[in-house]
C-alpha positions as semicolon CSV with decimal commas, in nm:
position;residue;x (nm);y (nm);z (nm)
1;X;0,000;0,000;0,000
2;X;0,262;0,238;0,088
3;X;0,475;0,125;-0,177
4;X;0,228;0,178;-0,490
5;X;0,188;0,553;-0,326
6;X;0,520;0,643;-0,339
7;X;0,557;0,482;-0,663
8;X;0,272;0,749;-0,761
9;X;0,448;1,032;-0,578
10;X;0,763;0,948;-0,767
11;X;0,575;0,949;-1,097
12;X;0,748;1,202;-1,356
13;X;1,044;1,285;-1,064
14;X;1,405;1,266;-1,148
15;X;1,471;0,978;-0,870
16;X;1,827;0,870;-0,807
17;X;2,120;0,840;-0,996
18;X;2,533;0,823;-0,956
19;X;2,550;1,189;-0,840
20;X;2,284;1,116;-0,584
21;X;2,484;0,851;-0,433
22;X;2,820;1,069;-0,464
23;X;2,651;1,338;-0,246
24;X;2,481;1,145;0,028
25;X;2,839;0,974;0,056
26;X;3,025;1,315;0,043
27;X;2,756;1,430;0,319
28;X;2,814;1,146;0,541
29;X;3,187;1,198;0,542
30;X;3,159;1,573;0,631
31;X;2,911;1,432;0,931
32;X;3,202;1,229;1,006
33;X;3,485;1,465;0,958
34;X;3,257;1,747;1,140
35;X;3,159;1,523;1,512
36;X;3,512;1,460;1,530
37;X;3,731;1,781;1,408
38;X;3,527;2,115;1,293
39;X;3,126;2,120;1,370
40;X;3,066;2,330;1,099
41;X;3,136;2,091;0,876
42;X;2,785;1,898;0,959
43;X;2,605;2,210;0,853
44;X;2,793;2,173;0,512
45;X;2,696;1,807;0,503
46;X;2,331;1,896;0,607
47;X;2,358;2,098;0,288
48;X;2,474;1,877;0,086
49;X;2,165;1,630;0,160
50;X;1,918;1,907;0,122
51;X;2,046;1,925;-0,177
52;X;2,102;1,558;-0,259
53;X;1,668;1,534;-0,160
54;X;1,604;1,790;-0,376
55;X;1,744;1,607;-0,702
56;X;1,582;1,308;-0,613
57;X;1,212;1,487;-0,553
58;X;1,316;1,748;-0,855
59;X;1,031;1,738;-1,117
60;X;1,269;1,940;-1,406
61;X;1,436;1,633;-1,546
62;X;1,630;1,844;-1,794
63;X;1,781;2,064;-1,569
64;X;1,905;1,733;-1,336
65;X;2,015;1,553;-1,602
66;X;2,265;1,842;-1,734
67;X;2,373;1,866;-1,349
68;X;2,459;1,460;-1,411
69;X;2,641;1,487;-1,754
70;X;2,833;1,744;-1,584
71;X;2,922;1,523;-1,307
72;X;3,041;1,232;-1,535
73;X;3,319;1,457;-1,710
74;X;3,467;1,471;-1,421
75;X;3,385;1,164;-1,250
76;X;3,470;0,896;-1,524
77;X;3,822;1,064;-1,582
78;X;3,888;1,039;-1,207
79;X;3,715;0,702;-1,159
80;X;3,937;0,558;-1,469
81;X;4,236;0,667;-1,325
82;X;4,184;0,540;-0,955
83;X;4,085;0,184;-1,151
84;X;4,444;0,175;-1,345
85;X;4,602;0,295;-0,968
86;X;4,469;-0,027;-0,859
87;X;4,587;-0,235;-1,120
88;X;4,900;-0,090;-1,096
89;X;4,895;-0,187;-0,685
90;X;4,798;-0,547;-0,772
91;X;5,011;-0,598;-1,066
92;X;5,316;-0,435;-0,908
93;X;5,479;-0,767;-0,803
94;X;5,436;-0,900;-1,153
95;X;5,485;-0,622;-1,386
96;X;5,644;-0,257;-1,397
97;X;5,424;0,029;-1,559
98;X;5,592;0,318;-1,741
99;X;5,507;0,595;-2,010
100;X;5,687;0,624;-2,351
101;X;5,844;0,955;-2,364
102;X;5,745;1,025;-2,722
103;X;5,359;1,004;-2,655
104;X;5,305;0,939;-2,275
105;X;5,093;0,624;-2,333
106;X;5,061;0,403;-1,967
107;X;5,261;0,090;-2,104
108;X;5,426;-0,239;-1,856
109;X;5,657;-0,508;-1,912
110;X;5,753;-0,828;-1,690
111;X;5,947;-0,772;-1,408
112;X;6,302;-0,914;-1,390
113;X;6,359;-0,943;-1,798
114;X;6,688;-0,643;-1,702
115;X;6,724;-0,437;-1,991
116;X;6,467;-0,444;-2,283
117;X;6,376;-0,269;-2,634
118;X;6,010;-0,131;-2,620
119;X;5,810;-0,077;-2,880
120;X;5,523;0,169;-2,815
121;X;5,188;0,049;-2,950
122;X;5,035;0,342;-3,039
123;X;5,305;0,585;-3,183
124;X;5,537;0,313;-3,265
125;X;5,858;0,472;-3,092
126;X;6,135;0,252;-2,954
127;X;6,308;0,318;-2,661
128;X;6,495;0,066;-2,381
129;X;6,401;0,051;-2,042
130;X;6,488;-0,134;-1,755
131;X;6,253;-0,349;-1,544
């Protein structure tokens, strides 16, 4: 019963999506990061859910969906990046990452070969490394 009349309430609202998420995590670790160092912090983080509620309840789709787009040009970049940091942790006993100097392409070899000839696969430039 309750269920089918928020389902109606929700009818035509924007609802939740990545950037929803993002903020009610960012507001949870200002709560966090306010009880324990700088109070004023929670009213930031109160803020930020306010905010985070309004998006969800928001009935100008548009508008919220130009706010997300936004969000992902930043977001994928960062979240690719922290996804090849972890590789780069978990491969580290096996292989050794490093960027060609002619076209900074992310490039790794096996570890313990010594000295080796590199051939870059997207510009094509050979250089020798060590690994």
């Amino acid at each position: 019963m309750f269920f089918q009349k928020f389902q109606r309430f929700m009818l035509g609202r924007y609802g939740t999506d990545t950037l929803s998420f993002f903020l009610l995590g960012l507001g949870l670790v200002l709560t966090f990061c306010g009880s324990l160092f700088f109070w004023p912090l929670t009213l930031l983080a109160d803020a930020v859910y306010i905010y985070s509620i309004f998006r969800m309840f928001s009935r100008n789709i548009p508008a919220r969906q130009r706010e997300y787009y936004a969000f992902l040009k930043v977001w994928n970049p960062a979240l690719k990046w922290l996804r090849f940091q972890k590789r780069k942790f978990l491969d580290r006993k096996y292989y050794r990452y490093f960027r060609c100097p002619n076209c900074k392409q992310d490039l790794r070899a096996p570890r313990g070969k010594g000295k080796i000839e590199v051939t870059c696969q997207k510009c094509h430039n050979v250089f020798t490394t060590k690994t």
